[in-house]
C-alpha positions as CSV (number, residue, x, y, z in Angstrom):
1,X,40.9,-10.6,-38.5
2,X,38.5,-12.8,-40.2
3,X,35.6,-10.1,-40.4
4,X,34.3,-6.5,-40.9
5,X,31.4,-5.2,-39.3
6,X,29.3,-3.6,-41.7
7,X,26.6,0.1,-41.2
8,X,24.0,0.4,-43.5
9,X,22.9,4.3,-44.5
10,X,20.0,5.3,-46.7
11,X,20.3,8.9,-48.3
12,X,18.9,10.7,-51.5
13,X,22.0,12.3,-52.6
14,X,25.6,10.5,-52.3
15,X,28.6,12.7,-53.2
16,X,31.7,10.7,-53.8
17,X,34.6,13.0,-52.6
18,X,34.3,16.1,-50.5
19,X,37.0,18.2,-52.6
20,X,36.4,21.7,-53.8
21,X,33.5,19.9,-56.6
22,X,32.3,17.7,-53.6
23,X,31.5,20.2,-51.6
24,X,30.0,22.3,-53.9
25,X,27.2,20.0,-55.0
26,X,26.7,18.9,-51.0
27,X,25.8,22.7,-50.8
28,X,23.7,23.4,-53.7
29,X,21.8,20.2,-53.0
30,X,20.7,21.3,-49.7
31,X,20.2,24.9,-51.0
32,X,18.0,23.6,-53.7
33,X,16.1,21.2,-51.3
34,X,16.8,21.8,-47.8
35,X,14.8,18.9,-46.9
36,X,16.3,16.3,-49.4
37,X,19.5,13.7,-47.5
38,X,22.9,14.1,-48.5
39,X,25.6,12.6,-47.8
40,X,29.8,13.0,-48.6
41,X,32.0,10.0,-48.5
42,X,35.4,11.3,-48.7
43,X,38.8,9.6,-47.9
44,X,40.3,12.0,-46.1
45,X,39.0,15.1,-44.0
46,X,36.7,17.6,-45.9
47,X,38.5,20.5,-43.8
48,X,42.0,19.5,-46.1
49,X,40.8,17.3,-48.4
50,X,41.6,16.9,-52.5
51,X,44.6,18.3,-54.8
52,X,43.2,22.4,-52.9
53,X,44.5,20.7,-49.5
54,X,47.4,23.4,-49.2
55,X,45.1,26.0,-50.6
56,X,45.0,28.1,-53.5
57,X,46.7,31.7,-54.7
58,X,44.5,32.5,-57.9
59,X,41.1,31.3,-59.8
60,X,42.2,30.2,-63.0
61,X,39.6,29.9,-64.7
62,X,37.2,33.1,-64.8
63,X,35.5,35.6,-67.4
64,X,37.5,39.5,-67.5
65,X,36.5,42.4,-68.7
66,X,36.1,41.7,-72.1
67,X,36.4,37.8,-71.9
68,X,33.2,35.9,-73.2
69,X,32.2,32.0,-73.2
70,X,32.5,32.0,-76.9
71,X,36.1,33.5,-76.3
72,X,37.1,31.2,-73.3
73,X,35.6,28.1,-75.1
74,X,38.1,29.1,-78.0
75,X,40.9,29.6,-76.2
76,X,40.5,26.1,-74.8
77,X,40.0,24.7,-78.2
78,X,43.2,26.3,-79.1
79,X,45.3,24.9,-76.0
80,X,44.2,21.4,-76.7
81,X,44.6,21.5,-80.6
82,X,40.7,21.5,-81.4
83,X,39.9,18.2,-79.1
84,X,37.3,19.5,-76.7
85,X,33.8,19.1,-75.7
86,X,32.7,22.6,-76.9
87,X,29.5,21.6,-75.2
88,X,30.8,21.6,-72.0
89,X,33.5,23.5,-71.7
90,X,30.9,26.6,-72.7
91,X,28.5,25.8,-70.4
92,X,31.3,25.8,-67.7
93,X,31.9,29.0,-69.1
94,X,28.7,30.5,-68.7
95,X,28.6,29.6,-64.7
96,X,32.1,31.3,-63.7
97,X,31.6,34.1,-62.1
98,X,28.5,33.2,-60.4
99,X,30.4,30.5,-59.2
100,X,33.0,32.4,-57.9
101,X,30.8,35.0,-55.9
102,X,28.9,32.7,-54.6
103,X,32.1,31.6,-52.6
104,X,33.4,34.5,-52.0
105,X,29.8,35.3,-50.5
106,X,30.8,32.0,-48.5
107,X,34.1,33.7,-47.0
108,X,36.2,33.3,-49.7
109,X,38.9,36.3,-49.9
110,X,39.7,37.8,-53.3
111,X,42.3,40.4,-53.6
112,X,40.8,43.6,-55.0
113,X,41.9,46.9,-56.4
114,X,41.2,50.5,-54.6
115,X,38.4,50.5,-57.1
116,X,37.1,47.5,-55.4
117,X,37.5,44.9,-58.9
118,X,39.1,41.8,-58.6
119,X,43.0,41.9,-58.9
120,X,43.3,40.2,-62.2
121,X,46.4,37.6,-62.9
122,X,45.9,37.0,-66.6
123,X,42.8,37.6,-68.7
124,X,41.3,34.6,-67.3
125,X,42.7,35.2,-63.8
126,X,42.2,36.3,-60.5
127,X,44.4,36.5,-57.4
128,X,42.9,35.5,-54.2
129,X,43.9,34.7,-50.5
130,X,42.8,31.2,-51.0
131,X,44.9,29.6,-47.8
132,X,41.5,28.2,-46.2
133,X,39.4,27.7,-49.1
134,X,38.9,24.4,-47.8
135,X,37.8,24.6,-44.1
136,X,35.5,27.5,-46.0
137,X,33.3,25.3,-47.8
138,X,33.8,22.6,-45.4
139,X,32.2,24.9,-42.9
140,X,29.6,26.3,-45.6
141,X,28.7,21.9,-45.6
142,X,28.0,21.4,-42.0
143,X,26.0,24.6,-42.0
144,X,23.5,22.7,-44.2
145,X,24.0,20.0,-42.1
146,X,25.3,17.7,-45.1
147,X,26.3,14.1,-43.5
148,X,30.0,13.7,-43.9
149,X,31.8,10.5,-43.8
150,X,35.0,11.8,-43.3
151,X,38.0,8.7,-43.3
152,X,35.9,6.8,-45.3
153,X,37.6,5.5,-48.4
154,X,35.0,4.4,-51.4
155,X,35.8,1.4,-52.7
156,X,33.1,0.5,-55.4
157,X,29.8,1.8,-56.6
158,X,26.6,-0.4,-55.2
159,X,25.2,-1.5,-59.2
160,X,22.8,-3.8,-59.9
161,X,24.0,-4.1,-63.4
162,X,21.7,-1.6,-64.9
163,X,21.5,1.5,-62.2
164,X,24.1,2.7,-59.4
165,X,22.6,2.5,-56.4
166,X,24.9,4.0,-53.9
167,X,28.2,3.2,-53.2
168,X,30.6,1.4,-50.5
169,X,33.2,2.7,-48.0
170,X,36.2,1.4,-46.0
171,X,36.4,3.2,-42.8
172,X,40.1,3.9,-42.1
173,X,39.7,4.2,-38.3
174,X,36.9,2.0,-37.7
175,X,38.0,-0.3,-39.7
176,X,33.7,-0.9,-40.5
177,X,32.6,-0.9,-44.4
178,X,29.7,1.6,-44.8
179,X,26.8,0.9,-47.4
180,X,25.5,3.7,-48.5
181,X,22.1,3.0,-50.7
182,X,21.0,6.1,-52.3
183,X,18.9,7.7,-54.7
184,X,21.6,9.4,-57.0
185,X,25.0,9.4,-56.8
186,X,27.4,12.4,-57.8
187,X,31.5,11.3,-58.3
188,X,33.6,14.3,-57.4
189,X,36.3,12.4,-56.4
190,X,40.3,13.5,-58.2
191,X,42.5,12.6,-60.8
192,X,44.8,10.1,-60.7
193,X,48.6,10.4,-59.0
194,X,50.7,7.4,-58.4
195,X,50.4,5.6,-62.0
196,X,54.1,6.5,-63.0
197,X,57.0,6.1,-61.6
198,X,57.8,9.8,-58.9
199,X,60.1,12.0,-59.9
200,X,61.3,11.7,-55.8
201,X,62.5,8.7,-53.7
202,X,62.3,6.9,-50.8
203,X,59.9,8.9,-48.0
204,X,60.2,12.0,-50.4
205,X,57.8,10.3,-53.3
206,X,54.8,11.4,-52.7
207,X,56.2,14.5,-52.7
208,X,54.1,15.6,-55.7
209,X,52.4,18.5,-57.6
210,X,49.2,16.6,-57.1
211,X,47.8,15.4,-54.5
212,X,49.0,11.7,-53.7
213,X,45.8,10.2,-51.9
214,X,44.3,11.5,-55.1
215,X,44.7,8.1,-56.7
216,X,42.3,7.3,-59.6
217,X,39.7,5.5,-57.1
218,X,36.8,7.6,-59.1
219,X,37.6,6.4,-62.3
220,X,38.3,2.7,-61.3
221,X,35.1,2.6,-59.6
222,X,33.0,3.6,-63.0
223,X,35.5,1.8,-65.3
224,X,34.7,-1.4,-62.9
225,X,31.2,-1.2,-63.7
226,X,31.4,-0.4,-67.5
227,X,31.3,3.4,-67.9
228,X,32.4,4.9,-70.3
229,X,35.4,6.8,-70.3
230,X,36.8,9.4,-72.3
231,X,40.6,10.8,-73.4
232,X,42.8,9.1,-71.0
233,X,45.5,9.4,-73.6
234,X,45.2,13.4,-73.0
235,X,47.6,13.0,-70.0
236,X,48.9,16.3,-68.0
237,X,52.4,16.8,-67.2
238,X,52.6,19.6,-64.9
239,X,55.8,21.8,-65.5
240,X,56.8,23.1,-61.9
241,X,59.4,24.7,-59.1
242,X,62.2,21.9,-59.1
243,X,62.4,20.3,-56.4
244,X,59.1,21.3,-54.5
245,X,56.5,21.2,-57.3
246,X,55.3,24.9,-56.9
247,X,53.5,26.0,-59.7
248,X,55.3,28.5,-62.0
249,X,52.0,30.5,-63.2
250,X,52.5,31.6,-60.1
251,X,55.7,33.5,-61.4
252,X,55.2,33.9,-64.6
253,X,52.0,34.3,-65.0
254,X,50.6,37.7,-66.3
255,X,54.4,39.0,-66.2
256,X,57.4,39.8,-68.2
257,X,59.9,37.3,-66.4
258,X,61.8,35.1,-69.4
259,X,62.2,31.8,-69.1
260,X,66.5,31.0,-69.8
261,X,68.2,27.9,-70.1
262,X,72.0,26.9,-68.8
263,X,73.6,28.9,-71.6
264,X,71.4,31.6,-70.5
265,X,69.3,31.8,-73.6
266,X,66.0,33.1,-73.9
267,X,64.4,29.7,-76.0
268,X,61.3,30.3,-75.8
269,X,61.7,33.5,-77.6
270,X,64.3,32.0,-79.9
271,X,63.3,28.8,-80.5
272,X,59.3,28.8,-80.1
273,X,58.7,32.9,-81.5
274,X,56.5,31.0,-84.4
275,X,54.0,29.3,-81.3
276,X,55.0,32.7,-79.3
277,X,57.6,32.9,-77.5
278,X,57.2,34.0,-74.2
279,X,53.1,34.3,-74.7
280,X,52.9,31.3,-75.9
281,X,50.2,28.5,-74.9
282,X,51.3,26.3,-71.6
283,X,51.4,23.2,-73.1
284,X,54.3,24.8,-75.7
285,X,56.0,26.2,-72.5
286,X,56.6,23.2,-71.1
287,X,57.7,21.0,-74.5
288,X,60.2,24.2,-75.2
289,X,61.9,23.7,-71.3
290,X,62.1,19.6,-71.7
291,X,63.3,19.7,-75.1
292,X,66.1,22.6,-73.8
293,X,67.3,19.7,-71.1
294,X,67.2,16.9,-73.6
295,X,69.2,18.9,-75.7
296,X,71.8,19.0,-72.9
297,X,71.4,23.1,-72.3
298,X,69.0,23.0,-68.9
299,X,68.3,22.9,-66.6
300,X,65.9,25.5,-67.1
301,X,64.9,28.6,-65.3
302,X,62.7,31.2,-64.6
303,X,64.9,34.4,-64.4
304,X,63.5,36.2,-61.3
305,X,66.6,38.3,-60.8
306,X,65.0,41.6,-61.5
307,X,62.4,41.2,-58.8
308,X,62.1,44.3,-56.4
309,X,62.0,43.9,-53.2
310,X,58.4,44.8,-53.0
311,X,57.5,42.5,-56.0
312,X,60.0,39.3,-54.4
313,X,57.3,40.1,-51.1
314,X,53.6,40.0,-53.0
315,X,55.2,36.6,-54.6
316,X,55.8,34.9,-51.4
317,X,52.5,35.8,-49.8
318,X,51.3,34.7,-52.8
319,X,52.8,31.1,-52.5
320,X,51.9,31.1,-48.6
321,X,48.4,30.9,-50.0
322,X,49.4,27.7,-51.9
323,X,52.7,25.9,-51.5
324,X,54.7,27.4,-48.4
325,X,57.3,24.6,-49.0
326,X,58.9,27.1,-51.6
327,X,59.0,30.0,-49.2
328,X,60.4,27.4,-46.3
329,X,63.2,26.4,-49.0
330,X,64.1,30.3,-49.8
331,X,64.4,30.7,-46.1
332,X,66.2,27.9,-45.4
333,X,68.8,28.7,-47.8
334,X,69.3,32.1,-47.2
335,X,68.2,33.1,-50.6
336,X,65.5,35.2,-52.6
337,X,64.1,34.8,-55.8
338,X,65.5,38.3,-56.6
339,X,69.0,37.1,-55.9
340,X,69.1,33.2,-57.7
341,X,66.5,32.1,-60.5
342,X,63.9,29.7,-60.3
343,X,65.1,26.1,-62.0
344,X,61.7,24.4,-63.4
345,X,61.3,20.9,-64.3
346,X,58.8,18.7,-65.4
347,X,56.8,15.8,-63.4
348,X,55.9,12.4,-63.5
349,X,52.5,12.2,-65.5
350,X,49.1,12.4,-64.2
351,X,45.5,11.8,-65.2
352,X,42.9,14.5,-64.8
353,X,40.1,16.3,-66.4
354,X,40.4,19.4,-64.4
355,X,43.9,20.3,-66.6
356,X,43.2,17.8,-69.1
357,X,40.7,16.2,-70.2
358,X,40.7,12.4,-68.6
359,X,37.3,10.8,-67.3
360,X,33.7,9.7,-67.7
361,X,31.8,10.4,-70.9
362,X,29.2,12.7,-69.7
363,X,26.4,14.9,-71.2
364,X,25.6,18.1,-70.8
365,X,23.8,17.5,-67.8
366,X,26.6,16.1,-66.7
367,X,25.1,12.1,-66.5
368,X,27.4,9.6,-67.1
369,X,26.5,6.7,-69.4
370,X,25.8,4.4,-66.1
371,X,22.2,5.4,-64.8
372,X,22.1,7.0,-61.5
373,X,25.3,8.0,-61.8
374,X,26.9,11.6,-62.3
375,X,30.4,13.1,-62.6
376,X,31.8,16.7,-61.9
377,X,35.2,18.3,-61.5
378,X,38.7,16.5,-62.0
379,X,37.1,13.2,-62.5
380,X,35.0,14.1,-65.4
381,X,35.7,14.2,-68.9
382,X,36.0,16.6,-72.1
383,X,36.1,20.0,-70.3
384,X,40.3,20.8,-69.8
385,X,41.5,23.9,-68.1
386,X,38.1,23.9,-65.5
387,X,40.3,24.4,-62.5
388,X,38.3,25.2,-59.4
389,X,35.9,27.5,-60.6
390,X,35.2,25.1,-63.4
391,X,34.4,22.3,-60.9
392,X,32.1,24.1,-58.9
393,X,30.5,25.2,-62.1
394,X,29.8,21.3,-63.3
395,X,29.2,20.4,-59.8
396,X,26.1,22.8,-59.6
397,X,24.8,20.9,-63.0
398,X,25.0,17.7,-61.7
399,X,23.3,18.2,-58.7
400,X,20.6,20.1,-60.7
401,X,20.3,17.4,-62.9
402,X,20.2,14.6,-60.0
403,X,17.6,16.5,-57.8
404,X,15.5,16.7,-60.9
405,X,15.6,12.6,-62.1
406,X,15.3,11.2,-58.3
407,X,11.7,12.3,-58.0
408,X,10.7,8.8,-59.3
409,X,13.6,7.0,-57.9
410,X,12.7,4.3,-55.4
411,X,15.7,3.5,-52.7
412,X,16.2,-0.2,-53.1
413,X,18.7,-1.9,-50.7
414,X,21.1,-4.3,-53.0
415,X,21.2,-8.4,-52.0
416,X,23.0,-9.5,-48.6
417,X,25.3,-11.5,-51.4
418,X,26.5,-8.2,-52.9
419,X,27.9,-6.9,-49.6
420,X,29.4,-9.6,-48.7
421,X,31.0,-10.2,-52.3
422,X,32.6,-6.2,-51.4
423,X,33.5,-7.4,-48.0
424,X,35.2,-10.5,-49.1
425,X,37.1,-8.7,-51.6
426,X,38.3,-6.4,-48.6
427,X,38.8,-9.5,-46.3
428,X,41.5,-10.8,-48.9
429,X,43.5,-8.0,-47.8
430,X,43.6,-8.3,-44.4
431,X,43.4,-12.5,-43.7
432,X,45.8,-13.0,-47.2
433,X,48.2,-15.9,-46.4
434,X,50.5,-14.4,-48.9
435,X,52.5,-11.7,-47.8
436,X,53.3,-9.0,-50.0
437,X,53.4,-5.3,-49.4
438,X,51.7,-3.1,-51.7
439,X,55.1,-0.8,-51.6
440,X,56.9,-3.5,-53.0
441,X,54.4,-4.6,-55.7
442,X,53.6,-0.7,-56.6
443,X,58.0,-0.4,-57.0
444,X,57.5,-3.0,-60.4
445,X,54.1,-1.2,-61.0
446,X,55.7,2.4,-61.3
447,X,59.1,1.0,-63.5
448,X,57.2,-0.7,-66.0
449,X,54.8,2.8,-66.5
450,X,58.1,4.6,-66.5
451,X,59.8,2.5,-68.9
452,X,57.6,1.5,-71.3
453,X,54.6,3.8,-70.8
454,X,56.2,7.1,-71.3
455,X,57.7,8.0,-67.5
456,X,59.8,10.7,-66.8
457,X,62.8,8.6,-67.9
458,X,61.8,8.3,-71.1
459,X,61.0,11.9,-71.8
460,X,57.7,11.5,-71.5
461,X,57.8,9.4,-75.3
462,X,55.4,6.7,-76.7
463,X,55.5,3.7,-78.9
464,X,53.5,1.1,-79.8
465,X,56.3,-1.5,-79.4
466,X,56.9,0.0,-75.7
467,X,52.9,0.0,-74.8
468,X,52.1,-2.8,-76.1
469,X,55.3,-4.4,-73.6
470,X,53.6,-2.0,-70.9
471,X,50.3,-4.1,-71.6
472,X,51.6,-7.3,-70.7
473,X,53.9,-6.6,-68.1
474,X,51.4,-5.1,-66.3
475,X,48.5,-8.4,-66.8
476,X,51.7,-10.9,-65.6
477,X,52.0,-8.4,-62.8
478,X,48.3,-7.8,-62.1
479,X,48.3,-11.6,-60.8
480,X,50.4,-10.7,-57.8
481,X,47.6,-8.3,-56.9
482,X,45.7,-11.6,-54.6
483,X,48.6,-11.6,-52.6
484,X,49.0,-8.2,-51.0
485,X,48.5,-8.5,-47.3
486,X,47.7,-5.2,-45.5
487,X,48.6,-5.3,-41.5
488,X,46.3,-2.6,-40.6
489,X,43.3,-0.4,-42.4
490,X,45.0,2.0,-43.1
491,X,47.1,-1.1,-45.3
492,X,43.8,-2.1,-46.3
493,X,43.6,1.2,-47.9
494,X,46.9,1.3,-50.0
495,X,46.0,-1.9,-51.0
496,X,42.2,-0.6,-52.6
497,X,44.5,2.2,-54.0
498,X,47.0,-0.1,-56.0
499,X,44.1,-2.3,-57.5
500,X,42.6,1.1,-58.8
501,X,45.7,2.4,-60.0
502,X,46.3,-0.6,-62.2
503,X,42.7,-0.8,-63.6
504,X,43.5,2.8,-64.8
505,X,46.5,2.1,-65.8
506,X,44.9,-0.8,-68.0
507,X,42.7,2.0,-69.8
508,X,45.7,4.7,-70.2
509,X,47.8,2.2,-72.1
510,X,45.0,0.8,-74.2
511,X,44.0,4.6,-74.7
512,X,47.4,5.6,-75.9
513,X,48.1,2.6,-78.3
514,X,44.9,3.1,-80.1
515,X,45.6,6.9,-81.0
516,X,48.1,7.1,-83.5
517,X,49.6,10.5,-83.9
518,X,50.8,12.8,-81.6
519,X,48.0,15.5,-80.6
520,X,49.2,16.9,-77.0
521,X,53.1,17.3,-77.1
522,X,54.8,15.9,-74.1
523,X,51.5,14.9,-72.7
524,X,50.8,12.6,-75.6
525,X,54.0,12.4,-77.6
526,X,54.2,9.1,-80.2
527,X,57.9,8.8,-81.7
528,X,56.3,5.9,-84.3
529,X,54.1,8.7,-85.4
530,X,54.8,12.3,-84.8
531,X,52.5,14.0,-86.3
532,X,49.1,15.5,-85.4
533,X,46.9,13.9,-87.8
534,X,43.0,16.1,-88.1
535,X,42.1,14.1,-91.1
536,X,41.7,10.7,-88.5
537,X,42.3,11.6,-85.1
538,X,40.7,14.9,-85.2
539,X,38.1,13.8,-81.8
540,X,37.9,11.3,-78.9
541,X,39.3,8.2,-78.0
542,X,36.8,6.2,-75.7
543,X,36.6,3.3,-73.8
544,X,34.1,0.7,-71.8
545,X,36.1,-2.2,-69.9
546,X,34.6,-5.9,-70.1
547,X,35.3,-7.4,-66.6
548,X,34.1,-10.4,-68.0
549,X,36.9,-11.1,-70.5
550,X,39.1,-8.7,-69.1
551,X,39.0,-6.4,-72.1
552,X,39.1,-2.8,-73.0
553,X,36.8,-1.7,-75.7
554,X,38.2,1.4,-77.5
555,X,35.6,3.4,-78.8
556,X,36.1,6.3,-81.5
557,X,33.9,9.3,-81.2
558,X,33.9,12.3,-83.8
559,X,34.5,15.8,-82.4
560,X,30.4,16.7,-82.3
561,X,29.5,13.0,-81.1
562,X,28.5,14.4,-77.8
563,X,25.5,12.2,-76.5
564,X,25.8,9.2,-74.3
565,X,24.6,6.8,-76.6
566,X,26.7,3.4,-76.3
């Protein structure tokens, strides 16, 4: 092939991502303005798109009875050891349960009580039947006849060095690139899977708690162009069902099921009473089961052996609604929960601002520090723990905010040179004279994360000697990145994927040199300094990337520094 054909679309409103924050903002934009263009480019399908592909048991993120902002914004603050964007987080707060009516009002089914309240899982809980949240709002989408460009794969944002100006797209059927010029454009897209080294082999590796198409390409796009980007160092390392990554909140969650180790202690109650025990903050959960199976007494496990019948029933239904692969496994061994415990585990690392805090410097408003350009959900920064609810919550803020500044926007169309600059870097894929498969250069990718940037196989632990090794493994190895050769588009794809993944890996490492303490147990754990530090580190670690010189400017911001003003 030695050319792509190319379609040009104009549109007010370009939504990178059609996930559960995609989608969202597609809808309040044409609810807003049912006249005004809109348009989602997603990767995949918007029907089963984005880390809620499977579905979804419970809405983690929602005010109780007797739950406030001021209460949920502290609670945050407390899980992430006082690092937070207050700012944000509480005015995520404010929008929850709006939020969530207005999708149940959408179709959304939320398990209620014979009183007719929401079945609560937690204080900031619910339980719902959340098996097709996803064709819901999909459908809710094409009923405000939102263009969708579904199998389109973004590959950078259309900037004229001062102002994005839409974005462009590789057409994994087509095989066309789509230019999308626009007056605004919202990122939705996910987190980032597929830096470190999977837990799983072979076919079985993408086998993962998150989503694997969800590969970073929302951050690499803004990092590419300069924005700035916020606490990539907060990394999230889910603690899960061994074996098929099922949540355990599911479990254990809002019930009196103790967590034992080999020896059949209860260590969380033992060991961690003083952070406690049982009730103690997630992030404590999961550094009490790793450090149980580093001390040689795991695996770990959830003790479901006093499940009733009844109760062993609800839980499946419940994981139906989420991850059937755990039900499939019960049933294809024979076995209950009720009659064998759960083993948990940790997985390989993952960057995310939905569970952590990972991605662009935003404002309130929720504008990046790149004009034109806004961010919402997973991919934006400073507001952990938003989940779902929390995405649809920043989603609505950022389309509010867009609608509002486009008024005196003109569409400008960027230079013929600019497209074909894209296209050429596209065309290197497909007509390289060098063969090499992106599996085989993302093999060396994932051991040098593993080894040297805190992997799974080394207990999730960090050290300057080790990063700074990770650092220039991965610019000898970033070379090799002009000679992958993809034999089809959906090649073409992987290929766009890996060169994202390494741009964010570049930031991660560079992220978690600079901070030196250790702030996030497991997620963030420096050996060379162990402690948590408020006296220096007591805020953000930012970043801007110089393509020019190839450099990555750290930035330090203090805790109330909460304006875009690089």
């Amino acid at each position: 092939m030695t050319d792509i054909s190319t379609v040009n679309l104009d549109t007010d409103i370009l939504i990178i991502g059609g996930g559960a924050a995609g989608c969202m903002a597609a809808i309040e934009a044409k609810k807003t303005d049912p006249n005004i263009r809109c348009i989602i480019m997603e990767k995949a399908h918007i029907e089963r798109s984005g880390c809620l592909a499977m579905g979804l048991n419970a809405i983690n993120a929602y005010l109780n009875n007797g739950q406030t902002p001021e209460k949920f914004t502290k609670y945050i603050s407390d899980e992430f050891c006082g690092v937070i964007r207050e700012d944000l987080v509480y005015s995520i707060a404010e929008g929850l349960n709006e939020s969530v009516k207005q999708v149940e009002d959408l179709g959304l089914p939320i398990e209620k009580d014979q009183n007719g309240d929401y079945v609560t899982r937690g204080r900031r809980s619910i339980r719902i039947f959340g098996e097709r949240l996803k064709p819901i709002l999909a459908a809710a989408v094409y009923r405000a006849k939102v263009g969708v460009l579904n199998r389109v794969a973004a590959t950078n944002f259309i900037f004229d060095g001062e102002r994005v100006k839409g974005a462009y797209g590789f057409s994994n059927r087509d095989g066309k690139l789509y230019v999308v010029h626009a007056r605004a454009v919202i990122v939705t897209t996910g987190g980032a899977s597929g830096i470190y080294k999977p837990i799983k082999k072979g076919d079985a590796r993408n086998t993962t708690w998150y989503c694997p198409w969800n590969v970073g390409t929302g951050y690499a796009m803004g990092i590419r162009i300069g924005a700035e980007m916020t606490s990539f160092e907060n990394r999230f390392v889910p603690l899960r069902v061994k074996g098929v990554n099922a949540p355990t909140g599911t479990i254990a969650q809002g019930s009196d099921i103790m967590h034992r180790n080999a020896l059949g202690e209860e260590y969380l109650e033992d060991r961690y009473k003083h952070l406690g025990g049982e009730k103690c903050l997630s992030i404590y959960r999961l550094l009490g089961t790793l450090q149980e199976e580093k001390a040689g007494k795991g695996p770990c496990y959830l003790d479901t052996g006093g499940l009733s019948v009844e109760a062993e029933e609800k839980l499946k239904m419940s994981y139906l609604n989420m991850n059937p692969a755990i039900v499939l496994l019960w049933a294809n061994d024979g076995y209950g929960p009720s009659k064998r415990p759960v083993e948990i585990s940790g997985m390989e690392p993952v960057v995310i601002g939905g569970h952590c805090q990972a991605g662009y410097w935003i404002d309130i408003e929720r504008r990046t520090t790149i004009d034109g350009l806004y961010a919402a959900g997973d991919v934006a920064g400073g507001a952990p723990k938003k989940y779902v609810s929390g995405a649809w919550v920043e989603a609505k803020i950022a389309v509010k905010t867009a609608i509002e500044e486009i008024t005196n926007v003109e569409l400008l169309h960027i230079n013929e040179d600019a497209v074909n600059n894209e296209k050429g870097r596209i065309l290197c894929c497909l007509n390289g004279s060098k063969e090499l498969s992106h599996e085989e250069l993302e093999i060396s990718f994932h051991e040098i994360m593993d080894e040297y940037a805190g992997g799974v196989t080394a207990h999730y632990e960090l050290t300057e000697t080790k990063l700074i090794i990770a650092r220039d493994k991965l610019k000898g190895l970033e070379d090799k990145l002009r000679n992958l050769r993809a034999e089809d588009n959906h090649g073409v794809v992987s290929c766009m994927e890996l060169i994202d993944k390494f741009d964010v890996a570049k930031v991660l490492i560079e992220h978690l040199i600079y901070r030196q303490e250790t702030r996030w147990p497991i997620f963030q754990t420096r050996l060379d300094y162990p402690e948590r530090d408020d006296i220096n580190w007591l805020g953000f670690v930012n970043s801007v990337f110089d393509p020019v010189n190839d450099k990555v400017k750290i930035i330090k911001r203090a805790l109330n520094e909460t304006l875009c003003n690089i």
